[in-house]
N, C-alpha and C positions, 0 to 999 in steps of 0.2 A: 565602469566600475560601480559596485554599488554597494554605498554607506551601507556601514553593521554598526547596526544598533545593539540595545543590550538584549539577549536573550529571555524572551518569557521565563523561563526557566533557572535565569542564573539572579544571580544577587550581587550587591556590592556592599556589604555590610563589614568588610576584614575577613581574613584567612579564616578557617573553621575546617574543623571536620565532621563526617558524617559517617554513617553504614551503608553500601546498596548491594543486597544480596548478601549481607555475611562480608562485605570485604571493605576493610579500609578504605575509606575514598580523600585526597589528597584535593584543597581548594585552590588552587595556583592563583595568586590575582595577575591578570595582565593589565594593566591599566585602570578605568573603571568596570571587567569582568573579571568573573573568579569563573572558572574552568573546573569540571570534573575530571578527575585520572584517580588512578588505582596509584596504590604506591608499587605495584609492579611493573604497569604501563611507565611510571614516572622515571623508572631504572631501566630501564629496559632501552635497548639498542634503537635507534632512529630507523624509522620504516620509511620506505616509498611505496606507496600503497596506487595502481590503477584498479578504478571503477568504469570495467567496460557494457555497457547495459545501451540496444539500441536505444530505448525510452525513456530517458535517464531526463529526467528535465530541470533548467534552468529555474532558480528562486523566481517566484511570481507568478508561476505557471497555476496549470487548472489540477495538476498530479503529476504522480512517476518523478516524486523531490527526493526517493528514498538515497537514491546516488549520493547529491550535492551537500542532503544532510549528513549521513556518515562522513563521506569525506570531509567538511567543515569540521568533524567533530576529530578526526584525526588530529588534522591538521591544529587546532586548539588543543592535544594533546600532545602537540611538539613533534609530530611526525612529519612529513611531506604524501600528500594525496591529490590527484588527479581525477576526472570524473572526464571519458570518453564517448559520444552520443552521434546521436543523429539528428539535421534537422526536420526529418521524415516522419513526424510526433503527432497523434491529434492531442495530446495534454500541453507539449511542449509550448512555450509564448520566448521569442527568441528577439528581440527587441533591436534594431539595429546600429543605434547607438553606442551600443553595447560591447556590440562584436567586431575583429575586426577581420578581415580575409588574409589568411596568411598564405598556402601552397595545397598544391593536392588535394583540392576540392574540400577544404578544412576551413573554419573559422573559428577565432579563438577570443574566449573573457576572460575574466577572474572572478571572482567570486568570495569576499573574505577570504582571499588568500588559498581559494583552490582554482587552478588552471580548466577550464573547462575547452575540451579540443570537441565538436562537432562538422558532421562527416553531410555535408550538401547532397544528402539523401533526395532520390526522385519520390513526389510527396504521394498521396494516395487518400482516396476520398472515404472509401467505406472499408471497415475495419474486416470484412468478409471477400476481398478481390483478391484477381490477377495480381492487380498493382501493387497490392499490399508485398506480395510474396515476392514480386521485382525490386520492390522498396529492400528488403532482406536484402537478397543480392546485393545491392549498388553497396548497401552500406558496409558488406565483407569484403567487397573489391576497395573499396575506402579503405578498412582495416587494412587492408594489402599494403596501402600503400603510406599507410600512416607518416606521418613524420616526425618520429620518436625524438628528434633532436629536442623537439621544443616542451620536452618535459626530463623531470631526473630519471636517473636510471632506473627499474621496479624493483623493489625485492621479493613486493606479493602483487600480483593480479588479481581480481575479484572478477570474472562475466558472471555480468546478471543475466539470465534471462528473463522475458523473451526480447531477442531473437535467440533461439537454441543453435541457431549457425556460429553466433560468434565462437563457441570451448571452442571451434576448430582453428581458430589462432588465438584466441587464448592460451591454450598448448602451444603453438607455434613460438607466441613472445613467449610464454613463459621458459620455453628451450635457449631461445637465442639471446634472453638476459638472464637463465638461470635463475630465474624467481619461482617461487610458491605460486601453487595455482588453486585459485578456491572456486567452484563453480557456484553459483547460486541459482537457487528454481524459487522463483515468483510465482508460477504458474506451470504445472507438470503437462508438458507438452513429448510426444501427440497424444495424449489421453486426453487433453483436452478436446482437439480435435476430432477425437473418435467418438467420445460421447457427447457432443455439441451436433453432428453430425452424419454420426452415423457408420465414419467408414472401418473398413477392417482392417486388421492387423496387416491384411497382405497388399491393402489399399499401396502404390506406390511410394506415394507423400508419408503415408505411414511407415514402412517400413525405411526409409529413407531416414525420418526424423527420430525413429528407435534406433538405428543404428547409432546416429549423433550422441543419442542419450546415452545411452553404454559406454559408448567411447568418451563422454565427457565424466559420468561417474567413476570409471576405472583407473582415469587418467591423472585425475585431480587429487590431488592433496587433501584435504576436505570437501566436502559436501555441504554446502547449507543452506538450508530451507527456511521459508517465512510462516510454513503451515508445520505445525507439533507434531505430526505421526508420519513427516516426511521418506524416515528412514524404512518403517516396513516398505514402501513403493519402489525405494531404491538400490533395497537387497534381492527385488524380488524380479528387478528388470534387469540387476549387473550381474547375477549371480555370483556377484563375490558378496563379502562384507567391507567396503569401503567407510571411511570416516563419517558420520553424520553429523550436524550440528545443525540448531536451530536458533535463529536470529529474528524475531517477526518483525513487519511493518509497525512504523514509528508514528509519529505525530510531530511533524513538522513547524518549523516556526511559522510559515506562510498560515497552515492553521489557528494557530495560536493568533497571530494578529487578527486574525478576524472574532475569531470566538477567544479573546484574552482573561477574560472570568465568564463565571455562575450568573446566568440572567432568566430566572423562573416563568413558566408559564403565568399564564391570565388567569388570578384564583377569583374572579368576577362571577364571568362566565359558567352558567351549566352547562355548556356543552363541552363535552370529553374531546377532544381532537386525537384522530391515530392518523399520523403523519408518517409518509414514504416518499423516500428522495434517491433520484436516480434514474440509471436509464426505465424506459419504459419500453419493453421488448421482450421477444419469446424466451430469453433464457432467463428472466427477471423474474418469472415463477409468481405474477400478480395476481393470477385468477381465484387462486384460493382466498387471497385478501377479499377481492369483489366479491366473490360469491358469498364471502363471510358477511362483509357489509350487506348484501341486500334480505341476508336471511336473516339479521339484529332489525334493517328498516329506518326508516326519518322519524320514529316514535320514542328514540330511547335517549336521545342527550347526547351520540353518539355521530362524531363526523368524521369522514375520511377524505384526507387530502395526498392528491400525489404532482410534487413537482419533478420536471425532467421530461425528456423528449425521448423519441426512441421510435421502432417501426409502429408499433402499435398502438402511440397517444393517440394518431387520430382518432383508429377505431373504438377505442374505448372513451374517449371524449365523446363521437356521438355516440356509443351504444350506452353508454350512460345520462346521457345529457339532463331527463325528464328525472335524474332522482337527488333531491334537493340536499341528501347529507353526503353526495358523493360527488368531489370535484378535482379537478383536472387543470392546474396551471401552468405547466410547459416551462420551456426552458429558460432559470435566469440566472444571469452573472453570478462568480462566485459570492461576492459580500451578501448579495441581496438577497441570495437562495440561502444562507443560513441564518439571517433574521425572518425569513418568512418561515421556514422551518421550525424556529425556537418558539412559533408560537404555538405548536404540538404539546400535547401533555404524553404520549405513547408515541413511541417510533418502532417502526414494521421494517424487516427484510425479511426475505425468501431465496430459497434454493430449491432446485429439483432433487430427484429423487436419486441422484447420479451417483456412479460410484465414485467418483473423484473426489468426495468429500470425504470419504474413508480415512482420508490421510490429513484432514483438519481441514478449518474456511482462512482465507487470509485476505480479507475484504477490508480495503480503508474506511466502505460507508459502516462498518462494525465500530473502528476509531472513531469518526467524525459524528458519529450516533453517541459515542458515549462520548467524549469532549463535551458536546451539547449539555448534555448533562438528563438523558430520559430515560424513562424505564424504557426497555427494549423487549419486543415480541419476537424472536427470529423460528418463521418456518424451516427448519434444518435439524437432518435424521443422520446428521456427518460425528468424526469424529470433534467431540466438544471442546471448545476455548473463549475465552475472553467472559462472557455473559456467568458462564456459572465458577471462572475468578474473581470476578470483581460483587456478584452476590446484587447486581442491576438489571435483573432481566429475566427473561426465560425459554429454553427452546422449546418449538411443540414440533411434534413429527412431518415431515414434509408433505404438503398435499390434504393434510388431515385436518379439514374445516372445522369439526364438529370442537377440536382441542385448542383451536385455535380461535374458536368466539367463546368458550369459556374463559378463555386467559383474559383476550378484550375486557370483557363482562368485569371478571372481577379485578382489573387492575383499573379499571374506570370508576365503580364501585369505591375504591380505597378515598381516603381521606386526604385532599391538596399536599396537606404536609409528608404523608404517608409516599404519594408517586415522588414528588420532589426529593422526598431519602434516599429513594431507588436510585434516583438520579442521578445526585449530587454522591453517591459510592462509586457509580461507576466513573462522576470525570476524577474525582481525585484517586481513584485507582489507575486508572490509565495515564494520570499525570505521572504516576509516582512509576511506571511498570514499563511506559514506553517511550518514553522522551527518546529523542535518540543521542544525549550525551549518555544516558543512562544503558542504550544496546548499543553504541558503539565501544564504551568501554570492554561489553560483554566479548565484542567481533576482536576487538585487538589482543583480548587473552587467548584467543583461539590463533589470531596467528602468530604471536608470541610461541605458543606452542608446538609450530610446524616445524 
């Protein structure tokens, strides 16, 4: 079991109320927390809510907490939620203390009061294998054999993808308890596969995991998506018009204890820092950064730091070694990699140039960038979010260096207090916009609605 402390986000000052989004919000105190809910959640019928997501991971983990945090928020909204997983996870941290072995290849925690059941998935080393896609398998032959006993009956179902295998008993329980079935896409798959990769429509694997998708957007109840333009991608593959809804990635309390306030860059220092955290790999889209950096030079005040591992830190560790404002520090634990981060005054991501962004980005390092609290650079020619709501940042076209060292240039340029406004908008906009009491309230109007 593990002590729940007070949430980042909650208060114990007496009952109160507030507005989010236009609606009434209701402060329940339980104890020493007060709890968000709608006054329609508040009335409304008791849910049993499963969250089935292979990737789903346990509080303390390194990601993939989207699960355990909605459900926790149900569940503080007076409902019953479960969160169903695998231990077949590279984010997952599965603690053994913790867990304990019940039947059918199943281990079981709790978690502030949500039941977490995972399924002793075969593990799998690199996220591009064989193993990976056996890893799938084992964990829908697990789903097979679930052992429903040891959670309440469902009303609503939630599979996350990825894995896109689970809708296909996601539909099965949702037949045999009669519940609502909501699918959720993480990650629009096999379009991911196809432009990460290369293969065709008529690729096996392809046409195998398109069928799945059809059949889970057709089958479900609603649709909901973490990226904004989800629904042109899923009229255009179901050919019906199916429900759409969007719920984006949250900002978890595990975040939050680590980055818990506003902690400013170094106003000492003239040198500018443009800071990038994350994998360091072919689909990471770095090169337009480097080649930006080397075309600015060691002459402008300007340093670029990249932490995180990946296939291609080596090579860019030595093919850069000899250039003094460009460095390469590899992979560290979580606390430690967002205090070495925090000492950035600009934070970088990148995307290609793929069409998969058509339908919006749904990137936690976009969250955990602005939590930080920095002005944000993001190479991306997709459909736009978060950077130009929160009024923190700015896209430039994908690939296109030339727009992308003018931005450096003049956001370096700006005055300490000036990057730090940037900053400090976007963490209290994402405070205010993604917590996930605040979209899970949004997620239970929606199945309210079913």
């Amino acid at each position: 079991m593990v002590a729940s402390g007070l949430s980042p986000f909650e208060s114990n000052e007496g009952a109160v109320q507030t507005r989010l989004s236009g609606t009434k919000q209701l402060m329940v105190s339980r104890g020493r927390r007060l709890v968000h809910t709608s006054w329609s959640n508040f009335f409304a019928v008791k849910k049993s809510i499963w969250f089935i997501s292979k990737y789903a991971s346990p509080p303390h983990s390194r990601g993939g907490q989207r699960g355990i945090s909605l459900a926790t928020e149900f569940v503080r909204a007076g409902h019953d939620a479960a969160v169903i997983t695998s231990t077949s996870n590279h984010f997952g941290m599965f603690r053994t203390d913790e867990w304990s072995t019940i039947e059918r290849g199943f281990i079981k925690a709790s978690f502030e009061g949500v039941p977490i059941l995972a399924h002793t998935t075969i593990p799998y080393g690199r996220t591009a294998s064989a193993k990976r896609v056996i890893s799938w398998l084992h964990f829908e032959w697990g789903l097979l054999r679930l052992p429903t006993q040891q959670l309440a009956r469902p009303t609503h179902i939630i599979v996350s993808s990825l894995s896109l295998l689970s809708i296909l008993n996601g539909y099965r329980l949702a037949r045999k308890f009669q519940s609502k079935l909501v699918f959720e896409i993480r990650d629009i798959w096999p379009l991911t596969l196809q432009t990460e990769f290369g293969l065709s429509q008529k690729h096996p694997i392809v046409a195998l995991l398109s069928a799945i998708e059809r059949f889970g957007y057709r089958k479900s109840d609603v649709v909901v998506g973490t990226m904004p333009n989800l629904e042109e991608h899923v009229r255009s593959v179901s050919g019906s018009k199916p429900r759409v809804e969007t719920i984006p990635l949250g900002v978890d309390d595990d975040l939050m204890r680590l980055l818990p306030r506003y902690v400013g860059p170094s106003r000492d220092s003239m040198i500018t820092i443009v800071g990038y955290s994350g994998s360091i790999g072919r689909t990471n889209s770095l090169e337009v950064l480097l080649d930006a950096a080397m075309e600015i030079g060691p002459d402008n005040n300007l340093e670029f730091h990249f932490w995180g591992g990946g296939d291609l830190f080596e090579k860019y560790r030595e093919a850069y070694r000899g250039q003094s404002h460009i460095h390469f520090h590899g992979h560290l634990e979580r606390a430690d990699l967002f205090k070495e981060v925090s000492k950035s005054h600009i934070l970088y991501l990148a995307t290609d140039n793929s069409r998969l962004w058509n339908y919006g980005q749904s990137l936690n390092k976009m969250l955990e960038y602005l939590v930080i609290g920095r002005p944000v650079i993001a190479s991306y020619s997709g459909y736009p979010s978060m950077l130009n709501e929160s009024g923190s940042g700015v896209f430039v076209p994908a690939a296109d260096k030339e727009s992308l060292i003018q931005e450096i240039l003049h956001l370096s340029a700006l005055p300490r207090h000036d990057q730090e406004s940037l900053g400090t908008k976007g963490r209290d906009w994402v405070l205010s916009h993604r917590t996930y009491a605040h979209l899970s309230d949004l997620y239970l109007r929606i199945l309210d609605s079913l």
